[in-house]
C-alpha positions in Angstrom: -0.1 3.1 0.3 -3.6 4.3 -0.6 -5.8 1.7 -2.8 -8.3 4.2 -3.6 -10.1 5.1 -6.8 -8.6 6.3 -10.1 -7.4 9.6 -10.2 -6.7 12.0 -12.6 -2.7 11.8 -11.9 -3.2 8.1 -12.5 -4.8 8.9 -16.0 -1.9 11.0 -16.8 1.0 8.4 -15.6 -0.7 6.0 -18.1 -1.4 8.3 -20.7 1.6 9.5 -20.9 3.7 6.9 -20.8 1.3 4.9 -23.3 2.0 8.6 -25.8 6.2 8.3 -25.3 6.4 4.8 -26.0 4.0 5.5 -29.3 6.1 8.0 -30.6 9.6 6.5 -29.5 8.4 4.1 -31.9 7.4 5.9 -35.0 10.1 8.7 -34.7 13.1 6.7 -33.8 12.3 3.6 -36.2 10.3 5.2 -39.0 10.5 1.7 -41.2 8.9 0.0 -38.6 5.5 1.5 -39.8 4.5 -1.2 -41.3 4.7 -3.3 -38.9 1.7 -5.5 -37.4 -0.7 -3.0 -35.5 -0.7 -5.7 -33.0 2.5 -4.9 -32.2 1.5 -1.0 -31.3 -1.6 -2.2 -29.7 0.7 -3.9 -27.0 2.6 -0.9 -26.8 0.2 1.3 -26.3 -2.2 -1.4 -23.8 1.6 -1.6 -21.6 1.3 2.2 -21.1 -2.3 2.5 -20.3 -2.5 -0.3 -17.8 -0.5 2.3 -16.0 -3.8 3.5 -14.7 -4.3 0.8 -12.5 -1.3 1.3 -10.5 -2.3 1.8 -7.2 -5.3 -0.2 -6.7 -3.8 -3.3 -8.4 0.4 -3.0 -8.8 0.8 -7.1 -9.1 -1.4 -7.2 -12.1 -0.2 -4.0 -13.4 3.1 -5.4 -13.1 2.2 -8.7 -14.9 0.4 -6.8 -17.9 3.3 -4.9 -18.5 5.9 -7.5 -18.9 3.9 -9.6 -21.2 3.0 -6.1 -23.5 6.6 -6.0 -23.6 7.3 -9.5 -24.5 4.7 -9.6 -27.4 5.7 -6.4 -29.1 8.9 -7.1 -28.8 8.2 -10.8 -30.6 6.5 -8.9 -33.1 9.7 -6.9 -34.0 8.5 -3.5 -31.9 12.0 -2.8 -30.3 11.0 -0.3 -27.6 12.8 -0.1 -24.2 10.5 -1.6 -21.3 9.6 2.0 -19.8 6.0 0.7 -18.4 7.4 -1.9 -17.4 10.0 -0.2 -15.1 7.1 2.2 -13.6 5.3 -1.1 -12.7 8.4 -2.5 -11.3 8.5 0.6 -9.3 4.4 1.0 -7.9 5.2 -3.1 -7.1 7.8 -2.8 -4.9 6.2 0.9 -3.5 3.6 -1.3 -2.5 5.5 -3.8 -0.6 5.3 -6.9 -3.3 8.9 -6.7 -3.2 9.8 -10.6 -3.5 6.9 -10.8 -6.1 8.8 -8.1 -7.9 12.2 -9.4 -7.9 10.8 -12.9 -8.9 8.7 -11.0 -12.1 11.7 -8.9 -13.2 14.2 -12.4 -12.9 11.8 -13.7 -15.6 11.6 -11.3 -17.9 15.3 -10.9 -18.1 15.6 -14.3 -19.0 12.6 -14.2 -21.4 13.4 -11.2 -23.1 16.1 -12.3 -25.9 13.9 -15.5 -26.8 11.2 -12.9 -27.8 13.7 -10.9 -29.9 14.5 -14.5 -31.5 11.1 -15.1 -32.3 10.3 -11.5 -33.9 10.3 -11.1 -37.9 13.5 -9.2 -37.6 16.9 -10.8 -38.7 18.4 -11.4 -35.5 21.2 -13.8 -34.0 21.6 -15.1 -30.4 24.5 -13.0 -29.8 22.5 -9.6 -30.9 19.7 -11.3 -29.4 21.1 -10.7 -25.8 23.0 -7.5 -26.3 19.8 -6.2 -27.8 17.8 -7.6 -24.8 20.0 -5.3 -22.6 18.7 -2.2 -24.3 15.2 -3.2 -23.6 15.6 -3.9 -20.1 18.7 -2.3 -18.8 19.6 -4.1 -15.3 21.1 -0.8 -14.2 17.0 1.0 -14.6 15.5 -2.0 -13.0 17.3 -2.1 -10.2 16.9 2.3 -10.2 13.2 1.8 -10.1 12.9 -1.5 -7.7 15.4 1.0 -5.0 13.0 4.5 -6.0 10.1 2.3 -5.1 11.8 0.9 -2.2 13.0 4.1 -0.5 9.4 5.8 -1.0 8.0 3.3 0.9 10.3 3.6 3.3 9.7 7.0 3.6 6.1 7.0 4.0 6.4 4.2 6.5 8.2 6.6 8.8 5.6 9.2 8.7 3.0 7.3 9.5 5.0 6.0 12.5 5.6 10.2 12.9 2.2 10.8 12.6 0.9 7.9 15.1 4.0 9.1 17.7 2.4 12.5 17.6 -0.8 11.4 18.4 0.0 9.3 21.1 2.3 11.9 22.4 -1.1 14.3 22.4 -2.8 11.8 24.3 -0.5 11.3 26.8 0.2 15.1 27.3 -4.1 15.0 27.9 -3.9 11.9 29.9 -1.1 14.0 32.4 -3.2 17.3 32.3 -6.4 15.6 33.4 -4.8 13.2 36.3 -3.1 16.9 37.6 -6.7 18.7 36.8 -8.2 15.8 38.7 -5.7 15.7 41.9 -6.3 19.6 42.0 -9.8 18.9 42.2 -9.7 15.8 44.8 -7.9 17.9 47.2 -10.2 21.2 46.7 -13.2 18.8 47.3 -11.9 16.6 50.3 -11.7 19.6 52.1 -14.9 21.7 51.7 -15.9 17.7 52.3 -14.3 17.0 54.8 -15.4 20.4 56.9 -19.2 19.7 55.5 -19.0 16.3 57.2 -17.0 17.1 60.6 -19.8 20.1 61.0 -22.4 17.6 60.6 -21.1 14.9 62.7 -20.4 17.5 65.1 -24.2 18.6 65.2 -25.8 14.7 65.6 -23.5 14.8 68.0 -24.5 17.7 70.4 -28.3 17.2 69.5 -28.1 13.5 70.5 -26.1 14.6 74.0 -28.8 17.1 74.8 -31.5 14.7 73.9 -32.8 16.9 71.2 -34.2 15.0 68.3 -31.4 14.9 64.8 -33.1 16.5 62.2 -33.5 14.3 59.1 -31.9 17.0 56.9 -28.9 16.9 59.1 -28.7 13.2 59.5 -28.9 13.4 55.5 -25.8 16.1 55.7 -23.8 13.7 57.6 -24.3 10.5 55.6 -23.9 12.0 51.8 -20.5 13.6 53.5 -19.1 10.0 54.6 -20.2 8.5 51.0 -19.0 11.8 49.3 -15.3 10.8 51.3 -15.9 7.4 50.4 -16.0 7.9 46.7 -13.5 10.8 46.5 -10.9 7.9 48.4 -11.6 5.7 46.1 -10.9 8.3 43.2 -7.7 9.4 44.5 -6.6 5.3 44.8 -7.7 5.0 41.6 -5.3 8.1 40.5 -2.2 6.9 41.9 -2.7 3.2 40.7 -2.8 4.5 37.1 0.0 6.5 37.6 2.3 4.1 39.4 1.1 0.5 38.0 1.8 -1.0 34.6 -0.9 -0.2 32.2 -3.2 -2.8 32.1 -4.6 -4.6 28.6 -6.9 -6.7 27.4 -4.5 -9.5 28.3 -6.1 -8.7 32.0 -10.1 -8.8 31.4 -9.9 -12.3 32.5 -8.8 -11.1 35.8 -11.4 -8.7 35.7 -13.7 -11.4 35.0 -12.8 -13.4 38.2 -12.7 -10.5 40.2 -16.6 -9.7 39.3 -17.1 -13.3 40.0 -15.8 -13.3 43.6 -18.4 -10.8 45.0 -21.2 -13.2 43.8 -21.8 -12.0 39.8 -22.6 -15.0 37.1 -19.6 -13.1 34.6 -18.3 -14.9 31.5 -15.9 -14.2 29.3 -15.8 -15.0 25.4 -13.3 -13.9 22.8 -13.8 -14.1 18.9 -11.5 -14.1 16.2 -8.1 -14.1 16.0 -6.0 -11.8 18.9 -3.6 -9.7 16.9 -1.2 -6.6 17.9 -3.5 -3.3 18.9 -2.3 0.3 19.5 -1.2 0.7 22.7 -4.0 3.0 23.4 -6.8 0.8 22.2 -5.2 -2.4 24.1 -5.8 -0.4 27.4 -8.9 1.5 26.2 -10.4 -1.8 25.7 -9.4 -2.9 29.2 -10.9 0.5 30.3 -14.0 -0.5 28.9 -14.7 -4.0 30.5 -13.6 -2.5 33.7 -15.7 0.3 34.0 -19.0 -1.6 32.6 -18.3 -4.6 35.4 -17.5 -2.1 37.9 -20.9 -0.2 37.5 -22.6 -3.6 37.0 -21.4 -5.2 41.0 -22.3 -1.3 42.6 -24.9 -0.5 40.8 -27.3 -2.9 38.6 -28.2 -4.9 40.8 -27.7 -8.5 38.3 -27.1 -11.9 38.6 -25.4 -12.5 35.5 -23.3 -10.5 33.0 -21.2 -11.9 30.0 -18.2 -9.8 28.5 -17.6 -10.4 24.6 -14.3 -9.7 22.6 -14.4 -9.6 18.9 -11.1 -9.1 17.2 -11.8 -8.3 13.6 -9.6 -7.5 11.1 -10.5 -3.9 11.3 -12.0 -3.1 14.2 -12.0 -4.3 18.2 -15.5 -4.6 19.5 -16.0 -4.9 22.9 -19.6 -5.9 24.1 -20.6 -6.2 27.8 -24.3 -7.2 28.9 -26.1 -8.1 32.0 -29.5 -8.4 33.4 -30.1 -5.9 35.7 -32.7 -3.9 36.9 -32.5 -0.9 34.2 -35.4 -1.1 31.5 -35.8 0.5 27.9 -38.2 3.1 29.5 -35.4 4.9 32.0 -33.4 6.6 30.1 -29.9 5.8 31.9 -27.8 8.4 34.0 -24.1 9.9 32.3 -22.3 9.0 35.2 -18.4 9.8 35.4 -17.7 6.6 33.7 -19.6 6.2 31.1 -18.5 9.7 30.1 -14.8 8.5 30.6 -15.4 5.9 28.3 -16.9 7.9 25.9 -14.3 10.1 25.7 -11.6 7.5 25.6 -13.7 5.8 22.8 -13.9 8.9 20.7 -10.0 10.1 21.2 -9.2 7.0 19.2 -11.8 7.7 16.4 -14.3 5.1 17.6 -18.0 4.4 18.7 -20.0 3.9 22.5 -23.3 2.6 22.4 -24.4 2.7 26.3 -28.5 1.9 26.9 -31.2 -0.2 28.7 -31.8 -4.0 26.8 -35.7 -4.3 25.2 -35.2 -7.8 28.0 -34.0 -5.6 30.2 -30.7 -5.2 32.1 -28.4 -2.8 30.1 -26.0 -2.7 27.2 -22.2 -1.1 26.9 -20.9 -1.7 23.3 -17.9 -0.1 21.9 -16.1 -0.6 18.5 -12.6 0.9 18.1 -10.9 1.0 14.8 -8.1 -0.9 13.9 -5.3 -0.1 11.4 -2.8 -2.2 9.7 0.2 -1.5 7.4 2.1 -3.7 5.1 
């Protein structure tokens, strides 16, 4: 449940409440008038601390019992209706066992108040009375209402966070088909471009006619074109048929980087907690991408691969000192696009650039939620 500000439905709860338990007391016991103001201060203070129900429910709940247990020592006999709303914004927001022990108390301390109050009342009257103040039957009413609302919004945000990864994996589906569609389209016009140039290098070199740069050019962006559209395709059908990968695997990643010659290190900060599913492998996404474009394409010695699991946030930071400075401006290739998008899907932030010391930066930060 939401912790946010004030509202005006929270002024009303407490209001309200604060105005029925005022006049409860001077229409239904007219010769209590009298009576200490204290005792309607308390009353009135047990209401309006209604207020703070969402953004503090413990206190709330605390306030409320011990209104009820001074006005009710002063001789203020009024049933323990804030006191029930607290019980029930407690246990809406998950204090449950704090709750249960709070409510345990005041039914014991309830009918040594009504001793104490000015009021000529015996121990037996005492507890019968005490029963009318804080009827077991409403506590336990509002302890379940709370309960069940919680319960209820629990499941839809579980609804809400099934739909959303359901989206993503109906987008993740369409792009891999959008994406076979266009491997196959492009390994053939390829795959004709290159065979015609091959086939020309080879006629000009048989008839001893010099191989025109341009067509030697032809012929070796065709072979790389294959190359990469190969690759692609691999990469396709391990996604699809492989167990998605996490951030359990960057240290594999890690070694992998290190075995074609890299300096790569791995460090991990805070705490490692559940993540999304989504995030787990975006993350994984990330650190693969980044080392990937570092071993083709920056041409570094070293590169270091941070993890910081925050309480509210993943951040993922990968550096290394190649040859790109602060005064290129650095080329959207496919992957950094990829991880942009995956970055932003999940409501998060990609910072991709050139270092000031050179070599180049990818840091992302993906937000985390928890519930209680």
């Amino acid at each position: 449940m939401g912790r946010g500000r004030v509202g005006v439905r929270d002024w009303v709860i407490g209001v309200g409440v604060a105005a029925i338990l005022l006049a409860t007391a001077l229409l239904d016991r007219p010769q209590l008038v009298r009576l200490d103001p204290l005792a309607y201060g308390l009353l009135v203070a047990g209401g309006l601390s209604l207020v703070a129900w969402r953004r503090a429910p413990v206190l709330v709940l605390a306030v409320t019992g011990l209104c009820v247990l001074g006005h009710q020592a002063l001789g203020l006999d009024v049933p323990a209706v804030a006191y029930l709303v607290a019980v029930y914004a407690a246990v809406r927001a998950g204090y449950r066992l704090v709750t249960v022990a709070g409510s345990l108390i005041m039914l014991a301390v309830v009918p040594p108040a009504l001793l104490l109050s000015p009021l000529d009342v015996t121990v037996g009257q005492a507890f019968l009375q005490a029963r009318d103040v804080l009827p077991l039957a409403w506590l336990i009413a509002a302890g379940t209402a709370g309960e069940a609302l919680r319960q209820a919004e629990r499941r839809a945000d579980e609804a809400e966070r099934t739909r959303e990864e359901t989206a993503r994996r109906r987008a993740d589906e369409e792009r891999l088909h959008i994406a076979r569609e266009l491997h196959d389209s492009l390994t053939h016009q390829i795959s004709v471009i290159k065979v015609q140039a091959e086939a020309a290098v080879h006629l000009a070199r048989k008839r001893d006619e010099q191989v025109p740069p341009a067509m030697l050019a032809i012929r070796d962006a065709g072979r790389e074109a294959a190359r990469e559209l190969r690759a692609t395709l691999e990469a396709l059908r391990d996604e699809e048929t492989n167990p998605a990968r996490g951030l359990d695997h960057v240290p594999d990643l890690v070694e992998h980087a290190r075995a074609t010659g890299l300096d790569a290190t791995l460090t991990i900060d805070g705490q490692r907690h559940d993540l999304p599913a989504a995030t787990d492998r975006t993350g994984y996404r990330i650190v693969q991408e980044s080392l990937t474009n570092i071993v083709r394409h920056a041409a570094a010695a070293t590169a270091s691969v941070r993890i910081d699991y925050r309480l509210d946030a993943l951040v993922i930071r990968v550096d290394d000192d190649g040859t790109a400075t602060s005064d290129t401006a650095p080329v959207p290739g496919s992957g950094l696009l990829g991880m942009r998008e995956r970055v932003t899907a999940l409501g998060g932030r990609l910072q991709a650039a050139p270092r000031s010391e050179g070599g180049f930066t990818v840091l992302a930060e993906l937000p985390v939620e928890h519930t209680t």
